[in-house]
N, CA, C and O atoms as a CHARMM CRD file, in Angstrom:
* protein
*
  384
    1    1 UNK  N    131.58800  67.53300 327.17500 PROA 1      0.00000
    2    1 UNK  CA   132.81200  66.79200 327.01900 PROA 1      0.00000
    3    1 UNK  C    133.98400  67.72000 327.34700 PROA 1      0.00000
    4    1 UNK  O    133.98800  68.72100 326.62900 PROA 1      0.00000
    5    2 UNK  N    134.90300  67.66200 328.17100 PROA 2      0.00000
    6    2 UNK  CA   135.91700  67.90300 328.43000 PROA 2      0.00000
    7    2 UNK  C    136.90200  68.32500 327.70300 PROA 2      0.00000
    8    2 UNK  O    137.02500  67.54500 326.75800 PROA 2      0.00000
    9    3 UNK  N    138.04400  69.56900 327.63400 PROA 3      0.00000
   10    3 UNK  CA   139.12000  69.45900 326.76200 PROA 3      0.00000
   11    3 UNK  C    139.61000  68.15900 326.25800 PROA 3      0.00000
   12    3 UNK  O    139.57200  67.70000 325.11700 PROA 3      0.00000
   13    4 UNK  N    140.11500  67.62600 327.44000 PROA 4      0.00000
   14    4 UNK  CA   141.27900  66.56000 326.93500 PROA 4      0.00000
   15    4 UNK  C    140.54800  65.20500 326.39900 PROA 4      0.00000
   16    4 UNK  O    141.19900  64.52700 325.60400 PROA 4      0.00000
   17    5 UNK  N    139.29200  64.77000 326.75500 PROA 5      0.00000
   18    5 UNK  CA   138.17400  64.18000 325.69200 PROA 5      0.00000
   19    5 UNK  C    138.24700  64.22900 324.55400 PROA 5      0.00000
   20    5 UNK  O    138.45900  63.27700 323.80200 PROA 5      0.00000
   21    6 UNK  N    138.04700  65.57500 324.20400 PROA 6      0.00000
   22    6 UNK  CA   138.10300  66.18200 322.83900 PROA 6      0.00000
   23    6 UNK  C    139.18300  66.48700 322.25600 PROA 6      0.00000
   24    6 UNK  O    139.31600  67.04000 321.16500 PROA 6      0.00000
   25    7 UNK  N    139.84300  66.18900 322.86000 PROA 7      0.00000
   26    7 UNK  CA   141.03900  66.27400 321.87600 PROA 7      0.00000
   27    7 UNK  C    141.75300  64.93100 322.07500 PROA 7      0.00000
   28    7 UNK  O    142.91800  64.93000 321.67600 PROA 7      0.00000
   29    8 UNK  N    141.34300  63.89700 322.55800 PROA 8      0.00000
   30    8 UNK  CA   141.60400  62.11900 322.10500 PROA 8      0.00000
   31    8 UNK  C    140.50100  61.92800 320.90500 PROA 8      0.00000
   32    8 UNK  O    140.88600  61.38200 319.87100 PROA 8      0.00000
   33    9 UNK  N    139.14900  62.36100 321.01600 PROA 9      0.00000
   34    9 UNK  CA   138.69300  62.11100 320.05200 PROA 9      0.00000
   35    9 UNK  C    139.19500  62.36100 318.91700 PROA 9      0.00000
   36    9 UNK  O    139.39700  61.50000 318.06100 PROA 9      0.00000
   37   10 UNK  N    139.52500  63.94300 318.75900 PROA 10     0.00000
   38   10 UNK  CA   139.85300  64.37300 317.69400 PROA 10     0.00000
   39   10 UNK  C    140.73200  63.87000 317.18200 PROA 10     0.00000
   40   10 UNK  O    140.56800  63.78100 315.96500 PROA 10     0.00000
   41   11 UNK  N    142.32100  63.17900 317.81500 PROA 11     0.00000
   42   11 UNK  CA   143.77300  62.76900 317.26200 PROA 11     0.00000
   43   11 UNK  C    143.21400  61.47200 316.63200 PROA 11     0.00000
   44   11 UNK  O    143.92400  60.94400 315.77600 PROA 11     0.00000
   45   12 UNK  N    141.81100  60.78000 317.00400 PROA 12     0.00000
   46   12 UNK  CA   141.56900  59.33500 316.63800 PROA 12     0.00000
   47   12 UNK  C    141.20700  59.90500 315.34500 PROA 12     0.00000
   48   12 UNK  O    141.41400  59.15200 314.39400 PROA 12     0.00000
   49   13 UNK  N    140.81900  60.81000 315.13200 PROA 13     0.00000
   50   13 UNK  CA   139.93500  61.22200 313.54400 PROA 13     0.00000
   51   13 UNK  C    140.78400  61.85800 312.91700 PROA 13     0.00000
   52   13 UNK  O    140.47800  62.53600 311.93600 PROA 13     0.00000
   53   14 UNK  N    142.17100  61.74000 313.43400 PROA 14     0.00000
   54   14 UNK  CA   142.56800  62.63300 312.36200 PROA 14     0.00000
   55   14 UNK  C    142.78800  63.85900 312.61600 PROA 14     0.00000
   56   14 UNK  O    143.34500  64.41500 311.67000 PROA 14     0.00000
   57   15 UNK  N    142.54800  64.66000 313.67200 PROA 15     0.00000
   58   15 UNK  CA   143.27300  66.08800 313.70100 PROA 15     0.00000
   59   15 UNK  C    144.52500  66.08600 314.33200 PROA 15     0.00000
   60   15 UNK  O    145.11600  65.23000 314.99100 PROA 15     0.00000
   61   16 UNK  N    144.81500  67.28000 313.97300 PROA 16     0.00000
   62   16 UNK  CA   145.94200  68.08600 314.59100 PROA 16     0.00000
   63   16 UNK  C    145.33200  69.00600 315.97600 PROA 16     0.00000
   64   16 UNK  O    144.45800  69.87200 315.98800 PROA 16     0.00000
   65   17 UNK  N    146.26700  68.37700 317.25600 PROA 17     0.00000
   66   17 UNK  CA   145.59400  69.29800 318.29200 PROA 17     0.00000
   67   17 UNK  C    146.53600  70.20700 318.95200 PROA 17     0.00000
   68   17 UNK  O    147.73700  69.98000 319.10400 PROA 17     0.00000
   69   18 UNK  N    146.15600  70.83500 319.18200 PROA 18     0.00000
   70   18 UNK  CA   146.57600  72.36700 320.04600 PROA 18     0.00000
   71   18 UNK  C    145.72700  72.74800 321.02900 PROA 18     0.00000
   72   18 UNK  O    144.50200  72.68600 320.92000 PROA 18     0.00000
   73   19 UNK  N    146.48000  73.25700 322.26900 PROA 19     0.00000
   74   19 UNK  CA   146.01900  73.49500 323.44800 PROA 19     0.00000
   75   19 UNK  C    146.04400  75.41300 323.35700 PROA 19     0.00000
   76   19 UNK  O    147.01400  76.09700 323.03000 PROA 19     0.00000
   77   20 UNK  N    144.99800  75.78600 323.66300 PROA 20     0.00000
   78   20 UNK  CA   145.20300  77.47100 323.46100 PROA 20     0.00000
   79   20 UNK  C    145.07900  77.98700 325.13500 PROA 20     0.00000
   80   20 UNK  O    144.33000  77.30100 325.83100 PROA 20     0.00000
   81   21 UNK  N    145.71900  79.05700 325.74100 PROA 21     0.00000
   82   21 UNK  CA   145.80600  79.26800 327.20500 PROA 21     0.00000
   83   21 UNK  C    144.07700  80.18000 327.28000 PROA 21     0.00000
   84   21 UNK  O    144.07300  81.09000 328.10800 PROA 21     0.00000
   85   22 UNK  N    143.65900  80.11600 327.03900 PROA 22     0.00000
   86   22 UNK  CA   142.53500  80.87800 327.30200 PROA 22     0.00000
   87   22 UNK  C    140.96700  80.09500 327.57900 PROA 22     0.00000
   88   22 UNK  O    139.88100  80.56500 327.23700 PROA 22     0.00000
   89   23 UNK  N    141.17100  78.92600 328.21400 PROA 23     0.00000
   90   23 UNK  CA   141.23800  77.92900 328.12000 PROA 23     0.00000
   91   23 UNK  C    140.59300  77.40100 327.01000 PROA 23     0.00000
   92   23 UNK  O    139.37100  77.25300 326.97600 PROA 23     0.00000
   93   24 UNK  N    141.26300  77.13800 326.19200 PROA 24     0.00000
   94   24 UNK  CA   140.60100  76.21200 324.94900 PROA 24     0.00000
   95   24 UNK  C    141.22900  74.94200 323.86100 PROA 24     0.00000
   96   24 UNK  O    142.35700  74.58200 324.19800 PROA 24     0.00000
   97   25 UNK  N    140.72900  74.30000 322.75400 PROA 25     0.00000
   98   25 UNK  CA   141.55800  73.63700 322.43000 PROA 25     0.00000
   99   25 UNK  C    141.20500  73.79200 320.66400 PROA 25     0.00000
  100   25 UNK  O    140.09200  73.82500 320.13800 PROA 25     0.00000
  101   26 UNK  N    142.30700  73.85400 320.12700 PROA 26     0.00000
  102   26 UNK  CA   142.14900  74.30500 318.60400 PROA 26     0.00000
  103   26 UNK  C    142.90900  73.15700 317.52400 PROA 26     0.00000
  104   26 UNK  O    144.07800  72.82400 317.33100 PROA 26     0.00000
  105   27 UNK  N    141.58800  72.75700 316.94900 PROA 27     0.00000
  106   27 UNK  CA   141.81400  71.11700 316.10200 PROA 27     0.00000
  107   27 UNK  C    142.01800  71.95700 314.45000 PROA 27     0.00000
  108   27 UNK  O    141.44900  72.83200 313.79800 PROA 27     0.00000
  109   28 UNK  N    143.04600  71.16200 314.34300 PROA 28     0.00000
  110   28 UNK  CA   143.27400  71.23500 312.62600 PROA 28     0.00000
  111   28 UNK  C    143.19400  70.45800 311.87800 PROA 28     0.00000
  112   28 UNK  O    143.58500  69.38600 312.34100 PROA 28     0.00000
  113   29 UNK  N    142.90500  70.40000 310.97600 PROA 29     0.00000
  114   29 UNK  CA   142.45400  69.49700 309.56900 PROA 29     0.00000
  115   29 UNK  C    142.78400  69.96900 308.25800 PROA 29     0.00000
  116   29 UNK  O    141.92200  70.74000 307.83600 PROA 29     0.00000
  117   30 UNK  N    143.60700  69.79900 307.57500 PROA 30     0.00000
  118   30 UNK  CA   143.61800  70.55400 306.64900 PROA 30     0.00000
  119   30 UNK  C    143.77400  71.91500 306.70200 PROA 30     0.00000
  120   30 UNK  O    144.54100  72.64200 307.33200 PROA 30     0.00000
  121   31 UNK  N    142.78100  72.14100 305.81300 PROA 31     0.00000
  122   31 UNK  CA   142.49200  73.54200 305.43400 PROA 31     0.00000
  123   31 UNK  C    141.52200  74.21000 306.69300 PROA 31     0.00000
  124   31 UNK  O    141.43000  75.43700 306.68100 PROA 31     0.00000
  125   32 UNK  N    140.84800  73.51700 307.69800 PROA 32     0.00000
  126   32 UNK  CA   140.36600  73.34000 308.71500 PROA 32     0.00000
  127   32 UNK  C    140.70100  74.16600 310.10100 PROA 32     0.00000
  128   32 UNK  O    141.84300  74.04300 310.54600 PROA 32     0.00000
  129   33 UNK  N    140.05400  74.74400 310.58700 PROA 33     0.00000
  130   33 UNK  CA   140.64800  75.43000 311.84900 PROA 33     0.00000
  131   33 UNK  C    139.07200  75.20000 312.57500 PROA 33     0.00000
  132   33 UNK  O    138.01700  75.54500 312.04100 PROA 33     0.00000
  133   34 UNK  N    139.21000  74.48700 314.00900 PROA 34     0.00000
  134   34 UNK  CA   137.57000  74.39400 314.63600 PROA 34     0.00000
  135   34 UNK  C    138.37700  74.69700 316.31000 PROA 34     0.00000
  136   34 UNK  O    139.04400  73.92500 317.00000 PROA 34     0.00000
  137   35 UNK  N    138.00200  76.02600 316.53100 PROA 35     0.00000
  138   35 UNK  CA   138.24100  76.16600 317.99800 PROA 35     0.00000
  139   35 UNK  C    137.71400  76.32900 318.93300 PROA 35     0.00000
  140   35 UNK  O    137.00300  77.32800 319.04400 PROA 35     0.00000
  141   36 UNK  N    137.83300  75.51600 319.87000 PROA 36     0.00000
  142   36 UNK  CA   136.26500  75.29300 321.01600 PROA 36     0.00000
  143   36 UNK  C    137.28300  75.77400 322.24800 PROA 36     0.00000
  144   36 UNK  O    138.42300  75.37700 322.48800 PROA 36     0.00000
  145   37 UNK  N    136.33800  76.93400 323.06100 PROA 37     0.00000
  146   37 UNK  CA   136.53800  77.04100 324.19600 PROA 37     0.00000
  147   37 UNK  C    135.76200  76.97500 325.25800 PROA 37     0.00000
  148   37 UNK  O    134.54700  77.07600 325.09000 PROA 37     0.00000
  149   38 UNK  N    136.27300  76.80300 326.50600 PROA 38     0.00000
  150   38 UNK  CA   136.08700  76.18700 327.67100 PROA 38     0.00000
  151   38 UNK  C    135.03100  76.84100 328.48600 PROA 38     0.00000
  152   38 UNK  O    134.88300  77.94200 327.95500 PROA 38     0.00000
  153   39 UNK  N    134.46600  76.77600 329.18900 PROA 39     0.00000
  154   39 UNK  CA   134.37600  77.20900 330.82900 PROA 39     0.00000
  155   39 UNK  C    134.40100  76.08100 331.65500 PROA 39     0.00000
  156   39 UNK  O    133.52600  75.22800 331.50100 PROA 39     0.00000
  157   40 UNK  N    135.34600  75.92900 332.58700 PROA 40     0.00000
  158   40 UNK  CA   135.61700  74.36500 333.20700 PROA 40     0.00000
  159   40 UNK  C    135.46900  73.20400 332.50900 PROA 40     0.00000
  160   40 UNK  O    136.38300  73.42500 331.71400 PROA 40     0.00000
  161   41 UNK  N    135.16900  72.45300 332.27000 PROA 41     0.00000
  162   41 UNK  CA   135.30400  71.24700 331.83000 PROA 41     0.00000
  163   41 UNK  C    133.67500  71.22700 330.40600 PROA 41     0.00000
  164   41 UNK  O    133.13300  70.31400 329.78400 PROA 41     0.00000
  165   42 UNK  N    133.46100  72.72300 330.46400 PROA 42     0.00000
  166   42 UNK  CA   131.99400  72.40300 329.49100 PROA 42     0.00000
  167   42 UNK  C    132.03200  73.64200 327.86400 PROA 42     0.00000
  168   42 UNK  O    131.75000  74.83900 327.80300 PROA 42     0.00000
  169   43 UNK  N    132.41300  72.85800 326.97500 PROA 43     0.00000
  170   43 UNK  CA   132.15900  73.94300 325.77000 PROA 43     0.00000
  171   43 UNK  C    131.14500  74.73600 325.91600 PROA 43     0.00000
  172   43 UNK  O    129.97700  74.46600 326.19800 PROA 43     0.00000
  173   44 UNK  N    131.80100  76.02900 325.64900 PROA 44     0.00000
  174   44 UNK  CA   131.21700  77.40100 325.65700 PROA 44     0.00000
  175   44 UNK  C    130.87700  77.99700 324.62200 PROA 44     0.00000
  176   44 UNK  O    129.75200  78.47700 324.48000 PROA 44     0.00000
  177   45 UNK  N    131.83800  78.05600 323.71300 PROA 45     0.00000
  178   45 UNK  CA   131.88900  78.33400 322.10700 PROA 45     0.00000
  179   45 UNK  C    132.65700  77.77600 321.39000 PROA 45     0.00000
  180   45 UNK  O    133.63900  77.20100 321.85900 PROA 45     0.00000
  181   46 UNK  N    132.34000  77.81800 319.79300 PROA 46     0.00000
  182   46 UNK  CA   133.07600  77.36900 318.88400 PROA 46     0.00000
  183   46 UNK  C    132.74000  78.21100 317.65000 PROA 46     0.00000
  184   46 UNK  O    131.77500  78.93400 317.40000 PROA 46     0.00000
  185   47 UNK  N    133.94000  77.86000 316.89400 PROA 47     0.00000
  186   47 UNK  CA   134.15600  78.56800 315.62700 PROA 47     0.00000
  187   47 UNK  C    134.61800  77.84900 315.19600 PROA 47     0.00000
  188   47 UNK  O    135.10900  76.94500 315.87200 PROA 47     0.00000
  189   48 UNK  N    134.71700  77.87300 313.64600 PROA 48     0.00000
  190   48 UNK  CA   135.27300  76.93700 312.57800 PROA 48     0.00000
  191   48 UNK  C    135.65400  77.76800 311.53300 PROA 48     0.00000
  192   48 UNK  O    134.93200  78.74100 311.31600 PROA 48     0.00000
  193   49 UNK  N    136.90500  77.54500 310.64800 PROA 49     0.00000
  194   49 UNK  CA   137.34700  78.60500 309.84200 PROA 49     0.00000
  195   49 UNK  C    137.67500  77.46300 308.87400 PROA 49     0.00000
  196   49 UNK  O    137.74200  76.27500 309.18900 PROA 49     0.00000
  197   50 UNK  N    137.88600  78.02200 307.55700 PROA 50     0.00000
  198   50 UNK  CA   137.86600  76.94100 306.46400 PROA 50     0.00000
  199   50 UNK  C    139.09400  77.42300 305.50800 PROA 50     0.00000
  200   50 UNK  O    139.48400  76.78300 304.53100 PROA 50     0.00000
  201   51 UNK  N    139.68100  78.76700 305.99300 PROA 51     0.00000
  202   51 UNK  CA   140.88000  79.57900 305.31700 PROA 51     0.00000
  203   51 UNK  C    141.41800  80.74200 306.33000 PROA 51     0.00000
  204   51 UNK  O    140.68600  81.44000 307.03200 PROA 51     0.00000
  205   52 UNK  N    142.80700  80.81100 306.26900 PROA 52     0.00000
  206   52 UNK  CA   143.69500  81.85800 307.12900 PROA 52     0.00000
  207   52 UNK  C    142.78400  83.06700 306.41500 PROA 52     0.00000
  208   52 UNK  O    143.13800  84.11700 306.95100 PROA 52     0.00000
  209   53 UNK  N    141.68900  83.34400 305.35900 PROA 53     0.00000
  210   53 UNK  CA   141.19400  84.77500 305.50200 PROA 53     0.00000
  211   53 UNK  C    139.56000  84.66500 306.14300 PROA 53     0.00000
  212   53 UNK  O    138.71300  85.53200 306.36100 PROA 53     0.00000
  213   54 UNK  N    139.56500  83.52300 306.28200 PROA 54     0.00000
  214   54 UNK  CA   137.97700  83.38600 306.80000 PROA 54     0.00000
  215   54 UNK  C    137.92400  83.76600 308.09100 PROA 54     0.00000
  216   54 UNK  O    138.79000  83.36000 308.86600 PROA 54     0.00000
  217   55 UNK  N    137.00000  84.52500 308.48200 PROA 55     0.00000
  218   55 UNK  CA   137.03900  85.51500 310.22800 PROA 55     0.00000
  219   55 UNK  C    136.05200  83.87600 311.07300 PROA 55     0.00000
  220   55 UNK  O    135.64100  84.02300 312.22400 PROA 55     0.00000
  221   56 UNK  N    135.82900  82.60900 310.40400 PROA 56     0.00000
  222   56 UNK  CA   135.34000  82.25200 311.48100 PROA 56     0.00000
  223   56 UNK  C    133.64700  82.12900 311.74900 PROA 56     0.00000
  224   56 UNK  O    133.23000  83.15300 312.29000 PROA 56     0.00000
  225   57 UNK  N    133.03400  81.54200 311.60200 PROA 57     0.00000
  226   57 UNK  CA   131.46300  81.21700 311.88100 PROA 57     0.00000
  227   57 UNK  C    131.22700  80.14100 313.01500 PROA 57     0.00000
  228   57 UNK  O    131.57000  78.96000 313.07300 PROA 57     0.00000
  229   58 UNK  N    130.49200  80.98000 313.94100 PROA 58     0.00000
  230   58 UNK  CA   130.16800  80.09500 315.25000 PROA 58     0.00000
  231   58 UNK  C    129.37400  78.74100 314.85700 PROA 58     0.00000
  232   58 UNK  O    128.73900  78.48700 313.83300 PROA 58     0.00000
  233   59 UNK  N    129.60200  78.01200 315.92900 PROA 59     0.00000
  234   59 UNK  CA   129.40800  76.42100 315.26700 PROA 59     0.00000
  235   59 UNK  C    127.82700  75.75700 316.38100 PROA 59     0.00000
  236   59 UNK  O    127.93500  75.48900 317.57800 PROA 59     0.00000
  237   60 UNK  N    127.00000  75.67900 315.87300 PROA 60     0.00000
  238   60 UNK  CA   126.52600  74.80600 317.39100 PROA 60     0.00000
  239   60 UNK  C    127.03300  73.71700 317.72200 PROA 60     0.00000
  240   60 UNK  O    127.28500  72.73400 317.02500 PROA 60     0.00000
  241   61 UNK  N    127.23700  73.95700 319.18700 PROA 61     0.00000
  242   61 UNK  CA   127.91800  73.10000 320.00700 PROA 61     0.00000
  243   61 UNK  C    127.81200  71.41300 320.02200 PROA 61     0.00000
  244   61 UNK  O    128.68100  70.54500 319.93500 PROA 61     0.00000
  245   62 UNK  N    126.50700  71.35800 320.15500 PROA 62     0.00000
  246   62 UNK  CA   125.71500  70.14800 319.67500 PROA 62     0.00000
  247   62 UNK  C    126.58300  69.18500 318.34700 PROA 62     0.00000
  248   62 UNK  O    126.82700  67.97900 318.33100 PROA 62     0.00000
  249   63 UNK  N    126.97400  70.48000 317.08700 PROA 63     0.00000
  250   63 UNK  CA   127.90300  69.74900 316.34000 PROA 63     0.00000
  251   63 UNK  C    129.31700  69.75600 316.12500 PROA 63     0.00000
  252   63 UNK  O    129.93200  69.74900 315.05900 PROA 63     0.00000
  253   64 UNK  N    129.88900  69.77700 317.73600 PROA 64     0.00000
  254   64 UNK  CA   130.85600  69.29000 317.90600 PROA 64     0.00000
  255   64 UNK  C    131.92600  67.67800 317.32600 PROA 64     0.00000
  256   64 UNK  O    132.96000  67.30400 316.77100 PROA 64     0.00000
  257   65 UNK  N    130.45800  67.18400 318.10900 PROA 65     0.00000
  258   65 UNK  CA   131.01500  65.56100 317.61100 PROA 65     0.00000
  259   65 UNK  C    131.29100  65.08000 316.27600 PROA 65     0.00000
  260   65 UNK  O    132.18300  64.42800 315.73400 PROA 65     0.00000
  261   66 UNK  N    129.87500  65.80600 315.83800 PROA 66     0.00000
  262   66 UNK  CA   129.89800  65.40300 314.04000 PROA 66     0.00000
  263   66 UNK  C    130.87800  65.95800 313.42500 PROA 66     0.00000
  264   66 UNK  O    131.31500  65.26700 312.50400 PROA 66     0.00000
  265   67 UNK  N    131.49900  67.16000 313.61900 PROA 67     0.00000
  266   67 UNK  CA   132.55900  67.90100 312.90600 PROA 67     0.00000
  267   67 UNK  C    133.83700  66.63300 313.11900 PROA 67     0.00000
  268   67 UNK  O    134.15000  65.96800 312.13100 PROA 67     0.00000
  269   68 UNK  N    134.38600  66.42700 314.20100 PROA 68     0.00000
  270   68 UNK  CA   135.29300  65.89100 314.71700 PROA 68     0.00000
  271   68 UNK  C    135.40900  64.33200 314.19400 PROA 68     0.00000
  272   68 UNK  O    136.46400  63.69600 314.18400 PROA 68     0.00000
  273   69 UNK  N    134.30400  63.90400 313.82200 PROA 69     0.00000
  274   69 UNK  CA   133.99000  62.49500 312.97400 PROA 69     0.00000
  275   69 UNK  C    134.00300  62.77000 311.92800 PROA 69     0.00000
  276   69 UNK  O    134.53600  61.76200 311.46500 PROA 69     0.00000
  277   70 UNK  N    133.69400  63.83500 310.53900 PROA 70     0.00000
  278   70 UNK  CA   133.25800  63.87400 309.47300 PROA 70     0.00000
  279   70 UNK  C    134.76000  63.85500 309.17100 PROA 70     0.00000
  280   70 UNK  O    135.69400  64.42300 309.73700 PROA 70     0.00000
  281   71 UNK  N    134.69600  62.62600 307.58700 PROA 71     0.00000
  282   71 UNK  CA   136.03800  62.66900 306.44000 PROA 71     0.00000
  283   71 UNK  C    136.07900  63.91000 306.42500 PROA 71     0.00000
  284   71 UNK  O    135.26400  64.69300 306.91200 PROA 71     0.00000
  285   72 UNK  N    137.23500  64.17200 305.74400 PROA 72     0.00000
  286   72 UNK  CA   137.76200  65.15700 304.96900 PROA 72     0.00000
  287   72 UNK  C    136.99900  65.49700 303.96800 PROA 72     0.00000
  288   72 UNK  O    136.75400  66.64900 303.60900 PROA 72     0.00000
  289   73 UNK  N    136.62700  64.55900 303.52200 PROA 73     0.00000
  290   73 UNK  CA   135.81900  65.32400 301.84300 PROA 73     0.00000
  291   73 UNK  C    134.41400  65.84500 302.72500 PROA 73     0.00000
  292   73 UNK  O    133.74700  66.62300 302.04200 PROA 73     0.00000
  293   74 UNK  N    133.95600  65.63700 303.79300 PROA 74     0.00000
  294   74 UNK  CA   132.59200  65.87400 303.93300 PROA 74     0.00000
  295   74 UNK  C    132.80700  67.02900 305.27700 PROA 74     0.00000
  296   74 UNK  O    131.78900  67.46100 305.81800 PROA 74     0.00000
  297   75 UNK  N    134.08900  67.45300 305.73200 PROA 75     0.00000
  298   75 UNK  CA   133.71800  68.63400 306.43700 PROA 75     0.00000
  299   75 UNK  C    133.11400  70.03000 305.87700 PROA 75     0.00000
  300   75 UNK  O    132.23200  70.57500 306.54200 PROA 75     0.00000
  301   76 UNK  N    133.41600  70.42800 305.07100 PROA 76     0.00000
  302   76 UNK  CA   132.81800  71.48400 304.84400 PROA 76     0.00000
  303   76 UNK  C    130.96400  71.32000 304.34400 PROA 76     0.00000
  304   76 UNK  O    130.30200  72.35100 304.22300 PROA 76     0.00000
  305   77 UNK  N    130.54900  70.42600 304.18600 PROA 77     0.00000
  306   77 UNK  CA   129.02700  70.22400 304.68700 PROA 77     0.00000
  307   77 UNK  C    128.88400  70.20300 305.80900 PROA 77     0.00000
  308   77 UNK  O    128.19500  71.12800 306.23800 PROA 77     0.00000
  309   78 UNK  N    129.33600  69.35800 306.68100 PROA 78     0.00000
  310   78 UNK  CA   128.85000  69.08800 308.32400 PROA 78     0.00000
  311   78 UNK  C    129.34800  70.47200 308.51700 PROA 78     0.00000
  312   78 UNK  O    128.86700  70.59800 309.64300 PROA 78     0.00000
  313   79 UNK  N    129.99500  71.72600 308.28200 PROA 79     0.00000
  314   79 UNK  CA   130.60200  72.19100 309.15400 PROA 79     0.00000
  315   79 UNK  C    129.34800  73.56800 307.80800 PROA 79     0.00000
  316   79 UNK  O    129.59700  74.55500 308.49900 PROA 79     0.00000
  317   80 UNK  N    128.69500  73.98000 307.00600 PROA 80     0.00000
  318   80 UNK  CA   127.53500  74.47100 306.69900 PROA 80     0.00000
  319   80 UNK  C    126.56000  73.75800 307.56000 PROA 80     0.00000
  320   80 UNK  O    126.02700  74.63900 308.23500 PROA 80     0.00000
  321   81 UNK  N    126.15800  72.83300 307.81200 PROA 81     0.00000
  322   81 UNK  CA   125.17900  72.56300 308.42800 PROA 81     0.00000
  323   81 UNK  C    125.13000  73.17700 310.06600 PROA 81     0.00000
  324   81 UNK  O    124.40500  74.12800 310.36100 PROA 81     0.00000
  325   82 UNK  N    125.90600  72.56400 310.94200 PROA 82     0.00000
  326   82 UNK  CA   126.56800  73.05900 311.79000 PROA 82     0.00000
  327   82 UNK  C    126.34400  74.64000 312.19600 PROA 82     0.00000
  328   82 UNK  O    125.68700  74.99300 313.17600 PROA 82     0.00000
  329   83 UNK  N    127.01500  75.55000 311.26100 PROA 83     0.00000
  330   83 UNK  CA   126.55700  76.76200 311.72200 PROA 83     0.00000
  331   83 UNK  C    124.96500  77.47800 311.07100 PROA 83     0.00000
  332   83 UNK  O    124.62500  78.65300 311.21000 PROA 83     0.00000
  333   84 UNK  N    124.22200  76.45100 310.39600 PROA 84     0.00000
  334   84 UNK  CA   123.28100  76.91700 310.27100 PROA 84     0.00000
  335   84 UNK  C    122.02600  77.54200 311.87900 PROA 84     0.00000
  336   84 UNK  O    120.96500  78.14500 312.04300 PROA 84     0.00000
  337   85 UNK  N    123.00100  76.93400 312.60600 PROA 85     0.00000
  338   85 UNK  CA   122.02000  76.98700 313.97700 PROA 85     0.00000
  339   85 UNK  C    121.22200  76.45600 314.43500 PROA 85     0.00000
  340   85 UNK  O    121.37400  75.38500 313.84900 PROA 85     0.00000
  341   86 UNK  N    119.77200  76.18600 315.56300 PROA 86     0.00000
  342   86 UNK  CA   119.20200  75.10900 315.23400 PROA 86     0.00000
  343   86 UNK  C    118.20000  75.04700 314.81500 PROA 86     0.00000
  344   86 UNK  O    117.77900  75.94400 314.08600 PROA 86     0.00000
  345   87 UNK  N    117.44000  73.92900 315.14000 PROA 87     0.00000
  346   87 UNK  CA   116.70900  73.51100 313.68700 PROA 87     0.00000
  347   87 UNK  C    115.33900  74.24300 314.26100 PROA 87     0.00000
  348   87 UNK  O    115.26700  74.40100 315.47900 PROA 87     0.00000
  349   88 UNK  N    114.18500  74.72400 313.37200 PROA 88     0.00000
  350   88 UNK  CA   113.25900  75.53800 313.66500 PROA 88     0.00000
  351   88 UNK  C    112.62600  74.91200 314.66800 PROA 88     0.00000
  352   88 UNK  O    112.50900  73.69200 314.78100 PROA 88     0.00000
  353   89 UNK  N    112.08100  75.99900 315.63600 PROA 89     0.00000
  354   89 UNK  CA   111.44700  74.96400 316.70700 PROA 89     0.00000
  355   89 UNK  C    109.92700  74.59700 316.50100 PROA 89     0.00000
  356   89 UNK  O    109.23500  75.51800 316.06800 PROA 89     0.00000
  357   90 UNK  N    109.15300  73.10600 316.80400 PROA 90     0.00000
  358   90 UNK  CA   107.49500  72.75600 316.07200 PROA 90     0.00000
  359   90 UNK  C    106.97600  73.66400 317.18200 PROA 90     0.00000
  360   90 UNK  O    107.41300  73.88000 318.31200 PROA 90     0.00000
  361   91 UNK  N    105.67800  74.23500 316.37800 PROA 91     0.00000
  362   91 UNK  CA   104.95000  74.67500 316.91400 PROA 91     0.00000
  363   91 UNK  C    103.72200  73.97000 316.76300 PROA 91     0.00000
  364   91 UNK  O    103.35300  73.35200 315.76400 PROA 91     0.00000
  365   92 UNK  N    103.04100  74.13800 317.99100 PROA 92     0.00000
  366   92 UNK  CA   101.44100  72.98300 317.65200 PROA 92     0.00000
  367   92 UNK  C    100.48200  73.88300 317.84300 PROA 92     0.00000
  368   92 UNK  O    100.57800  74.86100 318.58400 PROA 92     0.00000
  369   93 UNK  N     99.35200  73.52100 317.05800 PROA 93     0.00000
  370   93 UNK  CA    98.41000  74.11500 317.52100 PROA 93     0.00000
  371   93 UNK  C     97.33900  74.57100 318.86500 PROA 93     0.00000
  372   93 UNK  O     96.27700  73.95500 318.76600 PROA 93     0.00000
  373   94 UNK  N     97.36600  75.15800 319.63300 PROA 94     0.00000
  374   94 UNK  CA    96.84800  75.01300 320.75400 PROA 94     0.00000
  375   94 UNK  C     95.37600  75.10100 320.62500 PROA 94     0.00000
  376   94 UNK  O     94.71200  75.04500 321.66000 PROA 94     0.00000
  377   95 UNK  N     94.79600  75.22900 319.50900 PROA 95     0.00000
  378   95 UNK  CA    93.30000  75.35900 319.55800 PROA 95     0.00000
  379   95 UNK  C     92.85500  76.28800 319.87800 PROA 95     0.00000
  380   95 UNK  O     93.58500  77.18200 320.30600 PROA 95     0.00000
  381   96 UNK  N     90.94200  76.51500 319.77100 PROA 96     0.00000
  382   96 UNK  CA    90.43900  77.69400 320.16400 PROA 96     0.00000
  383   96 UNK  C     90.25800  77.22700 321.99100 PROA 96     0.00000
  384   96 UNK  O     89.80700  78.04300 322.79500 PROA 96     0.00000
């Protein structure tokens, strides 16, 4: 999804948006700071900060959307879940 995508989504849910020159775009919420940057038109990274002393925990990308949808009372779960990373990968048995 695109900067400017993501940041219509985001103003529909409720954030505060900001354009950062490096190319990126930095949504506020509250107490909330989630800043996703670019390489052309495709998220590269993200971080999410939850306080001006918090340094920031990378987000998977994947939970972009959900962050950007979740109330207020329920970001800071989606946004623990989120940087938990992803989910273990199945392993099957291959037999003898």
């Amino acid at each position: 999804m695109d900067p400017d995508a993501i940041a219509r989504r985001a103003r529909r849910h409720g954030w505060t948006v900001q354009f950062s020159a490096d190319p990126g775009v930095v949504l506020l919420r509250r107490a909330w700071r989630l800043e996703i940057t670019f390489v052309g038109n495709v998220p590269s990274v993200a971080r999410i900060m939850g306080s001006e002393r918090d340094a920031g925990r990378p987000v998977n990308l994947r939970s972009i959307n959900t962050l950007i949808r979740a109330r207020p009372d329920e970001i800071a779960q989606r946004a623990a879940e989120a940087t938990l990373g992803e989910p273990a990968a199945r392993t099957e048995d291959a037999g003898p």
